[in-house]
C-alpha positions as CSV (number, residue, x, y, z in Angstrom):
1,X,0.0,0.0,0.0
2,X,2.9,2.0,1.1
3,X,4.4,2.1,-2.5
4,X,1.4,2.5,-4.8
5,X,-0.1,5.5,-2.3
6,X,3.4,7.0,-2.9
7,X,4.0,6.4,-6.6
8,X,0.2,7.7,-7.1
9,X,1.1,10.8,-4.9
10,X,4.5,11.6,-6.9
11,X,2.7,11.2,-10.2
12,X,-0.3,13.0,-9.8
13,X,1.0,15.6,-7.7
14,X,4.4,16.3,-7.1
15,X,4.9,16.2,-10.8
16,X,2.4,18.5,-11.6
17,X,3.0,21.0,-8.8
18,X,6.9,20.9,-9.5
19,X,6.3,22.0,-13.4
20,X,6.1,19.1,-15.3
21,X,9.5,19.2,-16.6
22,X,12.8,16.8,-16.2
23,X,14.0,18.2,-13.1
24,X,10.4,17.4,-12.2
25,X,10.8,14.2,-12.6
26,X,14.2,13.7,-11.1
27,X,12.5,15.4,-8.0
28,X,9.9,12.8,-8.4
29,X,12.1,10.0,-8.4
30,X,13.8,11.6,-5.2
31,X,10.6,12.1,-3.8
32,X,9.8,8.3,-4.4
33,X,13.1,7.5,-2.6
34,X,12.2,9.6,0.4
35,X,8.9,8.0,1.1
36,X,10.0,4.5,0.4
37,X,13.4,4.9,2.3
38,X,15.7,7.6,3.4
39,X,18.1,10.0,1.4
40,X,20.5,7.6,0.1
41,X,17.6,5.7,-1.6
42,X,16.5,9.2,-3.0
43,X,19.8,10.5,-4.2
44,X,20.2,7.1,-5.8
45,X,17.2,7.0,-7.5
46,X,17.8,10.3,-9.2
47,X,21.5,9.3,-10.6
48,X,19.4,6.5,-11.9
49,X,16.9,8.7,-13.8
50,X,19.8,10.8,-14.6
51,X,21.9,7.8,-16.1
52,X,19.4,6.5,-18.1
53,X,18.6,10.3,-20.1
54,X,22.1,11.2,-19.9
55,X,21.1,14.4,-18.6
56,X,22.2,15.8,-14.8
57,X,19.6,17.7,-12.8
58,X,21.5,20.4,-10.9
59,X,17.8,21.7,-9.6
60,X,17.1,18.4,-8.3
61,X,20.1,17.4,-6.7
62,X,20.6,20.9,-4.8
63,X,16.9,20.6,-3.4
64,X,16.5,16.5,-2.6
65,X,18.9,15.7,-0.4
66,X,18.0,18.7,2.1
């Protein structure tokens, strides 16, 4: 339950209150690591989303791990 509520939470509204964009999503990802861990989950699920587009999220990982 603990992992649908927050995957439904991040995509429905974290996303769309952060702007819709890629660092949106990196948040997300972080966001998703937060609730289902700690920060190390959520710093590693960003480098993850960041890996797989080739593209580094400054925004995301300046906010996320505060």
């Amino acid at each position: 339950m603990q992992t649908l509520a927050i995957i439904l939470l991040g995509y429905f509204v974290m996303f769309r209150l952060m702007g819709r964009n890629y660092d949106a999503a990196v948040l997300c990802a972080g966001f998703v690591g937060h609730g289902l861990g700690a920060t190390p989950n959520a710093v590693a699920n960003m480098g993850a989303v960041c890996d797989r587009y080739r593209v580094f999220s400054h925004k995301a990982f300046i906010v996320a791990p505060y």
